[in-house]
VOPAGU-2260 file (C-alpha; in pm, 1 decimal, decimal comma):
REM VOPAGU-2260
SITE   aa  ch    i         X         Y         Z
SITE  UNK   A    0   23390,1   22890,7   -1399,5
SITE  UNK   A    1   23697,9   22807,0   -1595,3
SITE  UNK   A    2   23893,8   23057,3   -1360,8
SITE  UNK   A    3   23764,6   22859,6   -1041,3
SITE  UNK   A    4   23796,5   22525,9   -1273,9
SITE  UNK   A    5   24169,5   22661,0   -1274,4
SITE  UNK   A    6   24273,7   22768,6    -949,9
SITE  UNK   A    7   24099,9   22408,8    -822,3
SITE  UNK   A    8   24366,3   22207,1   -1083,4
SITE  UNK   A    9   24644,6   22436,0    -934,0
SITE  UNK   A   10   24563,1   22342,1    -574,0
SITE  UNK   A   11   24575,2   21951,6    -627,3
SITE  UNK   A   12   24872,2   21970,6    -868,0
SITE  UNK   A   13   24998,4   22152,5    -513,8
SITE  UNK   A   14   24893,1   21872,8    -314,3
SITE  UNK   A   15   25034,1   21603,7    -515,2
SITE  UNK   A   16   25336,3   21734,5    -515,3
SITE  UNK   A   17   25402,7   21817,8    -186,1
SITE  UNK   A   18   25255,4   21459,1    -130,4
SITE  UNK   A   19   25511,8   21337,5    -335,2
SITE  UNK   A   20   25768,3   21492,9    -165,4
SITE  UNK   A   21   25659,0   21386,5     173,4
SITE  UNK   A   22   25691,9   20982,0      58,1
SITE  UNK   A   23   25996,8   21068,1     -86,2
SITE  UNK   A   24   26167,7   21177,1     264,6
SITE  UNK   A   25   25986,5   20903,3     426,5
SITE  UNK   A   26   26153,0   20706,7     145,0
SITE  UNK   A   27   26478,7   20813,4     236,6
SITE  UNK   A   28   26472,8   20872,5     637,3
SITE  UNK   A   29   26311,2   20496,8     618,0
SITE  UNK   A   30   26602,2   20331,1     419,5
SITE  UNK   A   31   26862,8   20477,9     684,1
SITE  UNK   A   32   26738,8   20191,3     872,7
SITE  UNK   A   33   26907,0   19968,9     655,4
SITE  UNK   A   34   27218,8   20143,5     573,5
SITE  UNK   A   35   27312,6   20355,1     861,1
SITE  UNK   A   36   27603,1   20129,4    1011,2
SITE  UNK   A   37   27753,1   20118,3     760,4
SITE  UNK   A   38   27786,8   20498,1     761,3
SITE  UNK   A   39   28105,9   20649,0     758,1
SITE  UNK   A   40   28101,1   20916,8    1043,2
SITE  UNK   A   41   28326,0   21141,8     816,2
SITE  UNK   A   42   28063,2   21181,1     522,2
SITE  UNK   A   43   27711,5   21258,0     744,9
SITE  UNK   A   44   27606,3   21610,0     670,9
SITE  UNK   A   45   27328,1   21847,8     714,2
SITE  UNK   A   46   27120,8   21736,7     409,1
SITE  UNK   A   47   26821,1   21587,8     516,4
SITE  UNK   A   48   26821,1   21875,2     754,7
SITE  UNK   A   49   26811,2   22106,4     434,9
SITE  UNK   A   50   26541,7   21897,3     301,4
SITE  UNK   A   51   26310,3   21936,6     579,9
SITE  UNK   A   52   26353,9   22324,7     596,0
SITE  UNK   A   53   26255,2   22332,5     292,9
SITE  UNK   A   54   25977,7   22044,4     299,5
SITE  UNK   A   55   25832,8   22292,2     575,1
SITE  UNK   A   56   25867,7   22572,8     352,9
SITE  UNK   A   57   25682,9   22427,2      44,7
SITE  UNK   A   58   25398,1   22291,5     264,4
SITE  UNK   A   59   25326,0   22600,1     391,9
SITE  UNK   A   60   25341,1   22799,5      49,9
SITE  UNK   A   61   25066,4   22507,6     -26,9
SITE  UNK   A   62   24845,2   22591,6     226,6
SITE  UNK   A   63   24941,1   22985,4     153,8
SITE  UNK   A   64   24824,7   22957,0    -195,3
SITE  UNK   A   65   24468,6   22725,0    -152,3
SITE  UNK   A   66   24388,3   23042,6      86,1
SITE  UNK   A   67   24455,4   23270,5    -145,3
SITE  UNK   A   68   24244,9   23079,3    -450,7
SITE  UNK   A   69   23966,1   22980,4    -220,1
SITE  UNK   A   70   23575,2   23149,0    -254,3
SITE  UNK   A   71   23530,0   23286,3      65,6
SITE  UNK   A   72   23175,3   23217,4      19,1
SITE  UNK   A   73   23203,1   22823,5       9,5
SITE  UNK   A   74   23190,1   22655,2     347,9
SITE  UNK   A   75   23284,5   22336,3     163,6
SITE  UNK   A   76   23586,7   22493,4      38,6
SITE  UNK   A   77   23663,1   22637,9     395,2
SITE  UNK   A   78   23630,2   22304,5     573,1
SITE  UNK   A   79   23814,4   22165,7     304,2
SITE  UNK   A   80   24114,7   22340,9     355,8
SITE  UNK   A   81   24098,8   22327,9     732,7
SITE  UNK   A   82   24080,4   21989,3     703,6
SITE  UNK   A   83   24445,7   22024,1     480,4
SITE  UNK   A   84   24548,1   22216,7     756,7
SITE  UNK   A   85   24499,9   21971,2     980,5
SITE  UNK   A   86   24684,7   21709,3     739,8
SITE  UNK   A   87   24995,4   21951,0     737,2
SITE  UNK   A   88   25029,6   21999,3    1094,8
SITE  UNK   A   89   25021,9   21583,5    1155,6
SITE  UNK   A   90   25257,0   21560,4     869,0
SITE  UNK   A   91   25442,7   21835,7    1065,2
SITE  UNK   A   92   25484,6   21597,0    1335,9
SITE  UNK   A   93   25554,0   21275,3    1175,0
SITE  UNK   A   94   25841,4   21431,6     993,1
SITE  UNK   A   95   25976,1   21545,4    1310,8
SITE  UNK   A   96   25964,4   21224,7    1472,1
SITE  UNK   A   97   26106,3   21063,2    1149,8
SITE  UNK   A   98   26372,8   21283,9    1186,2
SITE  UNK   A   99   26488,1   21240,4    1515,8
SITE  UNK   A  100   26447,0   20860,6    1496,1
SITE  UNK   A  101   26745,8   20901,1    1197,4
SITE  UNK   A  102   26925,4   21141,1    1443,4
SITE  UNK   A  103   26941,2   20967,7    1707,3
SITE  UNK   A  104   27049,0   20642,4    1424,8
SITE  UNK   A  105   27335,7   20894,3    1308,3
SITE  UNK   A  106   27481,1   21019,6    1706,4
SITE  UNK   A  107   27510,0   20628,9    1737,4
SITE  UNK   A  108   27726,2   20629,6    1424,0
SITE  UNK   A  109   27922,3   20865,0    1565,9
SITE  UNK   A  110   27992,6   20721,1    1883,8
SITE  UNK   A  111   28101,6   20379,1    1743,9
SITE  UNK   A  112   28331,5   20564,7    1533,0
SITE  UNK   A  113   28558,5   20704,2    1824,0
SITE  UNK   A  114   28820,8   20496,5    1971,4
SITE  UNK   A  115   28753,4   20288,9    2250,3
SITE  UNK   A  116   28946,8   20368,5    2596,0
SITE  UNK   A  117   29244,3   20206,4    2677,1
SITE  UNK   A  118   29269,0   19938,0    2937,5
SITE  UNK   A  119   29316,4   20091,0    3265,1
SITE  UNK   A  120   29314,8   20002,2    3649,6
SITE  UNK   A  121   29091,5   20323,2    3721,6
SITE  UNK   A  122   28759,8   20310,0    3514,7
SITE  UNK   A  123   28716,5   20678,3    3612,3
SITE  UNK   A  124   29029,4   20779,4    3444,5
SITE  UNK   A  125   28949,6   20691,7    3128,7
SITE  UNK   A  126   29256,4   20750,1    2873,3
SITE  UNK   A  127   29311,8   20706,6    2486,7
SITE  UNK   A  128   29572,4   20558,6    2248,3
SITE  UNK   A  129   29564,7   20722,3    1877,4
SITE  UNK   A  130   29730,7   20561,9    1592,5
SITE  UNK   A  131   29882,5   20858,6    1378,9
SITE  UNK   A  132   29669,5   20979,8    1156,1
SITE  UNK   A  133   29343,7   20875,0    1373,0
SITE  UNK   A  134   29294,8   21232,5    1542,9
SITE  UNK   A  135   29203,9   21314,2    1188,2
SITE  UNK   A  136   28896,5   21121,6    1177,7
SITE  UNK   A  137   28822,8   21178,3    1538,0
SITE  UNK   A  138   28836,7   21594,7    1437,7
SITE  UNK   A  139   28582,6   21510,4    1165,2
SITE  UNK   A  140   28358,4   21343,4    1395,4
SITE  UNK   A  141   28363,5   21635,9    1621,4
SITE  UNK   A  142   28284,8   21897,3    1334,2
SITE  UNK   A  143   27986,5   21649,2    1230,4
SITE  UNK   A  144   27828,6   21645,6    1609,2
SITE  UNK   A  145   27903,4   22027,1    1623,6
SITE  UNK   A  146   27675,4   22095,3    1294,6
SITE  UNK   A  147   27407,3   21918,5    1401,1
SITE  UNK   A  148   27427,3   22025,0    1737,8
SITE  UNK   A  149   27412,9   22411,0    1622,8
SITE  UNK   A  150   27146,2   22317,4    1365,2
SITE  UNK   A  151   26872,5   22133,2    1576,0
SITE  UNK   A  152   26786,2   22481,1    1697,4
SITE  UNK   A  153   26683,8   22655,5    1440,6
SITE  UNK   A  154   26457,1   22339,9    1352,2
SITE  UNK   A  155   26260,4   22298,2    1633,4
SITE  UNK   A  156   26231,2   22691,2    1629,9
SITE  UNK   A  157   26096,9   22641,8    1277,5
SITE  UNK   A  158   25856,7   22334,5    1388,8
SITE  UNK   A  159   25737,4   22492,5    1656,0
SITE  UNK   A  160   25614,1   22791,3    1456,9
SITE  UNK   A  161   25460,2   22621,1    1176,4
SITE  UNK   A  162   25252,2   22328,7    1392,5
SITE  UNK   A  163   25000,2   22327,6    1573,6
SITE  UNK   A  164   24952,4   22447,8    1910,2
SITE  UNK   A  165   24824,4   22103,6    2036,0
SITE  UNK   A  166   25142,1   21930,8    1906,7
SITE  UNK   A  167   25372,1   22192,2    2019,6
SITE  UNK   A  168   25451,1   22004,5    2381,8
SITE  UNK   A  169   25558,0   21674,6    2120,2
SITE  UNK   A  170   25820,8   21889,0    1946,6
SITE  UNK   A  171   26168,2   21762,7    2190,9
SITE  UNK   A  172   26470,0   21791,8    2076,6
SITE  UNK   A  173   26674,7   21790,9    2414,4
SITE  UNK   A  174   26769,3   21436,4    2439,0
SITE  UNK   A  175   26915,8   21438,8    2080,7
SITE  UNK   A  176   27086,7   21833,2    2177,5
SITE  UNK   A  177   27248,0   21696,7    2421,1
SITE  UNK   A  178   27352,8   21360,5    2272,9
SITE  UNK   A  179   27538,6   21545,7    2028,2
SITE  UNK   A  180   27700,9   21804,2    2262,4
SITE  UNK   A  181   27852,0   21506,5    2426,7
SITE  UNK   A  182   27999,8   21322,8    2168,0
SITE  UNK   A  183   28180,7   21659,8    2030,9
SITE  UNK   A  184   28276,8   21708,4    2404,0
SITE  UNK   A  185   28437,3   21344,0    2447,1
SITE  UNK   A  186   28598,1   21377,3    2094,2
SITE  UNK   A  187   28788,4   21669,0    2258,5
SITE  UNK   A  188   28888,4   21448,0    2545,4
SITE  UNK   A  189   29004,5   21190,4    2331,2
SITE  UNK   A  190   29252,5   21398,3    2145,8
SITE  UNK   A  191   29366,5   21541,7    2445,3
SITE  UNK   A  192   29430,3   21181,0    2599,5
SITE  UNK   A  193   29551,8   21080,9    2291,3
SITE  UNK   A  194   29868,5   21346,3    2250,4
SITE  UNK   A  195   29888,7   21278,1    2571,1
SITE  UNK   A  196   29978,6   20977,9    2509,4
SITE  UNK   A  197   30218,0   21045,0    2232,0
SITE  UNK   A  198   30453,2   21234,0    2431,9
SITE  UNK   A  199   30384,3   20970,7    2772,6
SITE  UNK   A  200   30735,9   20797,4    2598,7
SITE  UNK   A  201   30940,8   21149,4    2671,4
SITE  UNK   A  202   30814,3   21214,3    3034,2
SITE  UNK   A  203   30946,6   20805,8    3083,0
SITE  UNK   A  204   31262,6   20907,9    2943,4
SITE  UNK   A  205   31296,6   21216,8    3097,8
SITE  UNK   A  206   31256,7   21018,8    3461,2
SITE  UNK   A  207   31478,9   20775,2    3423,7
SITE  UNK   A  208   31812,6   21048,2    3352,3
SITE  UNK   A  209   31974,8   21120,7    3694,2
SITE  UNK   A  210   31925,4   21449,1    3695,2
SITE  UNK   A  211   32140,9   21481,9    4061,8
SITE  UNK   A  212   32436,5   21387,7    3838,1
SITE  UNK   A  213   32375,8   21621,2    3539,5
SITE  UNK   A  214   32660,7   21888,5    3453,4
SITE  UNK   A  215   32594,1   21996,5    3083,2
SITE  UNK   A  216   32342,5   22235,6    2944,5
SITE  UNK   A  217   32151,3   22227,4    2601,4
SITE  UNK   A  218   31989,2   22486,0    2427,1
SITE  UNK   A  219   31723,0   22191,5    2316,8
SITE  UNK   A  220   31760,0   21874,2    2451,4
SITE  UNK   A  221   31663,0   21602,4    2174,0
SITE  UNK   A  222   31377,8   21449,7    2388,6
SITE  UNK   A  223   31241,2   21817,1    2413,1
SITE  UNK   A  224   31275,1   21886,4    2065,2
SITE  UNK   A  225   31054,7   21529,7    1943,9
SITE  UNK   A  226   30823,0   21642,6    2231,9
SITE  UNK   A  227   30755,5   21921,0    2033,4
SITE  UNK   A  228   30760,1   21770,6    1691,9
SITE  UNK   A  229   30482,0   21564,2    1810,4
SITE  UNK   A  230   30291,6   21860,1    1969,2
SITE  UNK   A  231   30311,5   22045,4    1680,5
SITE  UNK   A  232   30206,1   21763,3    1399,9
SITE  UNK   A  233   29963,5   21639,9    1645,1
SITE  UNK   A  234   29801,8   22003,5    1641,2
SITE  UNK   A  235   29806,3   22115,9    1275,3
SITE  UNK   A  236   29620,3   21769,6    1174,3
SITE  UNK   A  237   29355,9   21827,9    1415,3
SITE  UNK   A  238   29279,1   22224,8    1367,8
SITE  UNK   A  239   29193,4   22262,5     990,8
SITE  UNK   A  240   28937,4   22011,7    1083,3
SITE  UNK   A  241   28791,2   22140,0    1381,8
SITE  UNK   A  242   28547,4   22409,2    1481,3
SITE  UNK   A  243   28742,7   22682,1    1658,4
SITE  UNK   A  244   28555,7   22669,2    1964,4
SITE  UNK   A  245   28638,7   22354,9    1989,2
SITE  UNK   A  246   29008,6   22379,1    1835,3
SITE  UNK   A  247   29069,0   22595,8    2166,4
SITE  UNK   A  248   28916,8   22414,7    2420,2
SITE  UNK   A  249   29116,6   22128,6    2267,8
SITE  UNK   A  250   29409,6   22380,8    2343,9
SITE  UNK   A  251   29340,4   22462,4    2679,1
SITE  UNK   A  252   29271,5   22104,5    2832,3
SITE  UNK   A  253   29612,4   21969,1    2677,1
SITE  UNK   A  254   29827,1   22258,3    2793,2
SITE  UNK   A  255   29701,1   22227,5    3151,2
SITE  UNK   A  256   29736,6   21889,2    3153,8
SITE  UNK   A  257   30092,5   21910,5    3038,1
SITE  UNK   A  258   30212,1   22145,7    3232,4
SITE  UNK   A  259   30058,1   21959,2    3536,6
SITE  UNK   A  260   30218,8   21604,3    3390,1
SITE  UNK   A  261   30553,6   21865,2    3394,6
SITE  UNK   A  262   30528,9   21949,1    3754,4
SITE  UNK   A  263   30464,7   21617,0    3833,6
SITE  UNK   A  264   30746,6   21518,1    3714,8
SITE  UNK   A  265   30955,5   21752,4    3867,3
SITE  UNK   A  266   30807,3   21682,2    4245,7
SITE  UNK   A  267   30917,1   21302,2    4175,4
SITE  UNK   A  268   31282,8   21341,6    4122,5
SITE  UNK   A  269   31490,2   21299,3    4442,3
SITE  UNK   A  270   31737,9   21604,0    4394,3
SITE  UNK   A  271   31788,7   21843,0    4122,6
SITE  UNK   A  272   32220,4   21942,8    4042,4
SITE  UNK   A  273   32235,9   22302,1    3966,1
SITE  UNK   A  274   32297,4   22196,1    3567,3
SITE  UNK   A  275   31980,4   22018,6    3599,9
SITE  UNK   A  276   31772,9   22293,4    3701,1
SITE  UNK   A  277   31940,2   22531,8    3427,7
SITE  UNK   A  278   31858,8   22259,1    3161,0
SITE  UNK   A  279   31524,2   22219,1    3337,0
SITE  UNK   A  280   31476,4   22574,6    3276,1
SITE  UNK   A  281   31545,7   22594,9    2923,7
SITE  UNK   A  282   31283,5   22305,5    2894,0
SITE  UNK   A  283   31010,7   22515,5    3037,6
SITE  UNK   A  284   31070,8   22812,9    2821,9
SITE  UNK   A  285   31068,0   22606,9    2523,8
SITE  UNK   A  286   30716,3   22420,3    2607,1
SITE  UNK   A  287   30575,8   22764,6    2706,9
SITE  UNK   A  288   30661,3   22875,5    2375,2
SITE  UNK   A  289   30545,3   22603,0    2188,5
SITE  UNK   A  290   30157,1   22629,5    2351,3
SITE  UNK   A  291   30153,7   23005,6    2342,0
SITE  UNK   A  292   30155,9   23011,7    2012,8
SITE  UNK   A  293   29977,8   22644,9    1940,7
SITE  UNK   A  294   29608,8   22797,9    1936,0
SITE  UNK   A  295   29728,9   22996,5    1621,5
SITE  UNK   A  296   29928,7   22742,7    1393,5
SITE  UNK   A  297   29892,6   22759,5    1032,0
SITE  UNK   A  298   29618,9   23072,4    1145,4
SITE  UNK   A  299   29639,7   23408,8    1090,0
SITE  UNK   A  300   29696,5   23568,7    1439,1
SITE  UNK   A  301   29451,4   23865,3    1344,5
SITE  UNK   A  302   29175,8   23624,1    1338,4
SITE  UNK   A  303   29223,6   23503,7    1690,6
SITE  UNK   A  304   28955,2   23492,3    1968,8
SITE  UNK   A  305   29119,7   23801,0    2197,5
SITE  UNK   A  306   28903,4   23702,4    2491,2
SITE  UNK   A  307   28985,7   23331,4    2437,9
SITE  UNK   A  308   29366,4   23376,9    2362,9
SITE  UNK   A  309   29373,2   23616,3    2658,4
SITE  UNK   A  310   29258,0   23367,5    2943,8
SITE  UNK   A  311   29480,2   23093,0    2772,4
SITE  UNK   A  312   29776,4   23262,8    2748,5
SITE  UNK   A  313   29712,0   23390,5    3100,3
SITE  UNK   A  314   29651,4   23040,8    3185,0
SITE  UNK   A  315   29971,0   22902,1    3065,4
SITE  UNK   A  316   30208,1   23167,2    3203,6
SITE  UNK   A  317   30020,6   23124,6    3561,1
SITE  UNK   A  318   30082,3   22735,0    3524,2
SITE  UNK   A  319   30454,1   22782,1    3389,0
SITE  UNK   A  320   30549,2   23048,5    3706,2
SITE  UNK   A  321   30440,0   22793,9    3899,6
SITE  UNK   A  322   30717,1   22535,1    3774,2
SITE  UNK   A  323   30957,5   22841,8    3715,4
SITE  UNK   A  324   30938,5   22915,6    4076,3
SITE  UNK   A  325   31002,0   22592,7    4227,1
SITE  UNK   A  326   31307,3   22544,2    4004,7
SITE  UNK   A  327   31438,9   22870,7    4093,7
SITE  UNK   A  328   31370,2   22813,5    4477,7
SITE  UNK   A  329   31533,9   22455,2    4430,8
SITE  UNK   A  330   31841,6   22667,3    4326,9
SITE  UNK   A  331   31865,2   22910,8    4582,2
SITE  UNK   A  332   32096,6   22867,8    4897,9
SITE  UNK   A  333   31986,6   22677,6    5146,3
SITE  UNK   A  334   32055,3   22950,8    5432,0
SITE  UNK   A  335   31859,9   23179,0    5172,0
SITE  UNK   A  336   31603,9   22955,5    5127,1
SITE  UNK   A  337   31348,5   23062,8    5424,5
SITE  UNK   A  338   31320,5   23457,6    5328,8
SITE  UNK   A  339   31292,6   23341,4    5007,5
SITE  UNK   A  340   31015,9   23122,9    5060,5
SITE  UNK   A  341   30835,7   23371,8    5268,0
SITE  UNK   A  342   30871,5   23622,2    5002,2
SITE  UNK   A  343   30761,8   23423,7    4704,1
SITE  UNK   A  344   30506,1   23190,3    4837,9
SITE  UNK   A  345   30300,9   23383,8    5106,6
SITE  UNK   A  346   30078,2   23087,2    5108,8
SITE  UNK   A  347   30289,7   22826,3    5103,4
SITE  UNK   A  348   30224,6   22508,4    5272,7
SITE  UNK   A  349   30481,6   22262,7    5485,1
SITE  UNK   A  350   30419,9   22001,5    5186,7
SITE  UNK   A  351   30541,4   22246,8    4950,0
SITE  UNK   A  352   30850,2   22352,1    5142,0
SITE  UNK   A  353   30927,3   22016,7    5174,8
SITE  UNK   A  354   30941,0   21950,3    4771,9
SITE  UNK   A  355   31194,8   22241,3    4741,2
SITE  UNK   A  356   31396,4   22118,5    4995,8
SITE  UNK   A  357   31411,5   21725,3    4911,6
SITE  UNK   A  358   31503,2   21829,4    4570,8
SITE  UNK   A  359   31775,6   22054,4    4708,8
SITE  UNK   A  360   31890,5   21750,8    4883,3
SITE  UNK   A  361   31849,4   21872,9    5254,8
SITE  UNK   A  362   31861,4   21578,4    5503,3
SITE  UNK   A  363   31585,4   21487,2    5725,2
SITE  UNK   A  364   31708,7   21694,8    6063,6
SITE  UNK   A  365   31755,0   21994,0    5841,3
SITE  UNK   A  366   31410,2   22001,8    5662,8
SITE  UNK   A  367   31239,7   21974,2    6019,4
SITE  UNK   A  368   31444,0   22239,5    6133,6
SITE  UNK   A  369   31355,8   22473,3    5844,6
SITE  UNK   A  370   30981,3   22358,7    5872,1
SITE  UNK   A  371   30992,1   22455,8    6275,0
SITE  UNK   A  372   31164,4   22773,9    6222,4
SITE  UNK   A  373   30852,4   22919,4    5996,5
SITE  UNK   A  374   30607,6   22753,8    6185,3
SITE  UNK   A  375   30468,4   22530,6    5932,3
SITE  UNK   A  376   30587,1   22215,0    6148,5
């Protein structure tokens, strides 16, 4: 009938398009091959990710619609559009293949993009220079790994509902989860190393003044004030372009690795003068400052992550009272120095008696003394 006559011209008009559109995305996925290295990292987005959806989508509408025009009473019909069924679900898994083939092409991108590690004498330690400007693109790259890490989810979910049951052990997308998870992780790390590195010129300053000698006190010392210049640039280029998860793990690696670079510092000098543990002071409160309220630059605070923002800031004043306290032990008497010891550090350990006292500038005899006296010999 012309009605059938109809409904049959409908279903291959269907077919040819959605044909069409299939050798089209092959087209495209296909010429990646070509052109991926030359890439930029910055500009890969979720397109072809949005074409598939909806590639998925119009295939199944297809199939929808040929079982809604088809004569229930022709078996040539029916096998004819089991057979299409069939077609779809292979195509299914071709395009899924396709697609992580260009995936896997585009996490590849992404890793040559990041900076290389700096030369060191540990290859475990692996540590990052950044030219100014560069934690921009490295932010970028991090956002791009995010999407598609957050995205491949929902596709395989979709996939996995609309093939077939004997292809549904094909449809993996672990390796390429997982590739991208790492690459936004080791972005982090590199901006981390790499502020690190930025203020790695104040700390060598900062050792080389004798601080046994020191007599003045500053408000802000110059070197502290750059050191937090550099912070502060360093971290309002990076957080516009980063995910906030991201933005505050970013946040929490660098303070505790500043704070433990601080200490560090500290426990090196030989002996501390009383100005010297003021100024010392001042420092502290000034860089605990600065990273309480560095997950929140240029942000509204109302928006903030209270759970997150919570264990940070909880994190940084825990790490800070450490310093705090060995200063202000440093600077107590030295025949005050044991009931003060036992008071403040229950736990305390011979080693770090023996940091307080060297930077007091007890002798040898006397430290020995001290350390027999508590029992911590």
């Amino acid at each position: 009938s012309s009605e059938d006559l109809r409904g049959s011209k409908r279903t291959q008009s269907a077919d040819s398009s959605n044909n069409g559109r299939f050798k089209k995305f092959q087209r495209r996925t296909s010429n990646s091959n070509s052109t991926i290295s030359t890439t930029s990292a910055t500009s890969i987005s979720g397109n072809n990710i949005s074409v598939l959806c909806k590639f998925l989508q119009s295939l199944d509408d297809c199939v929808e619609e040929k079982t809604h025009n088809r004569d229930s009473t022709s078996l040539s019909t029916y096998d004819q559009e089991e057979k299409y069924r069939d077609f779809v679900r292979k195509k299914f898994l071709s395009l899924h293949k396709t697609f992580l083939q260009n995936l896997r092409q585009y996490a590849a991108v992404l890793r040559r993009k990041l900076p290389l590690p700096s030369a060191t004498k540990s290859p475990q330690n692996h540590s990052y220079s950044l030219e100014f400007g560069e934690e921009m693109m490295v932010s970028k790259i991090i956002k791009t790994a995010h999407h598609f890490f957050v995205t491949l989810d929902p596709l395989s979910a979709l996939l996995q509902v609309k093939i077939d049951r004997r292809y549904l052990s094909e449809i993996d997308i672990n390796n390429e989860h997982q590739e991208f998870h790492d690459i936004a992780h080791l972005g982090v790390e590199i901006l981390v190393s790499g502020l690190q590195g930025r203020t790695d010129s104040v700390f060598t300053y900062m050792s080389e003044i004798n601080w046994s000698a020191k007599i003045d006190v500053n408000e802000e010392s110059t070197h502290v004030k750059f050191m937090c210049n550099t912070i502060e640039l360093f971290s309002e280029n990076v957080q516009p372009r980063l995910p906030t998860l991201y933005f505050q793990i970013f946040c929490d690696k660098f303070a505790s690795k500043f704070l433990g670079k601080y200490y560090g510092f500290l426990i090196n000098n030989k002996k501390l003068s009383f100005s010297a543990i003021e100024q010392l002071l001042t420092d502290l409160f000034t860089f605990k400052a600065l990273l309480l309220k560095m997950p929140s630059m240029k942000k509204d605070s109302n928006n903030q992550d209270s759970t997150f923002y919570s264990k940070y800031m909880g994190n940084v004043k825990q790490n800070c009272a450490r310093i705090e306290m060995l200063l202000r032990l440093v600077r107590t008497p030295s025949v005050l120095l044991m009931d003060a010891y036992r008071t403040n550090c229950p736990n305390g350990t011979a080693l770090g008696l023996r940091r307080v006292m060297t930077l007091k500038g007890m002798k040898e005899n006397q430290q020995l003394r001290m350390l027999k006296v508590l029992g911590l010999e």
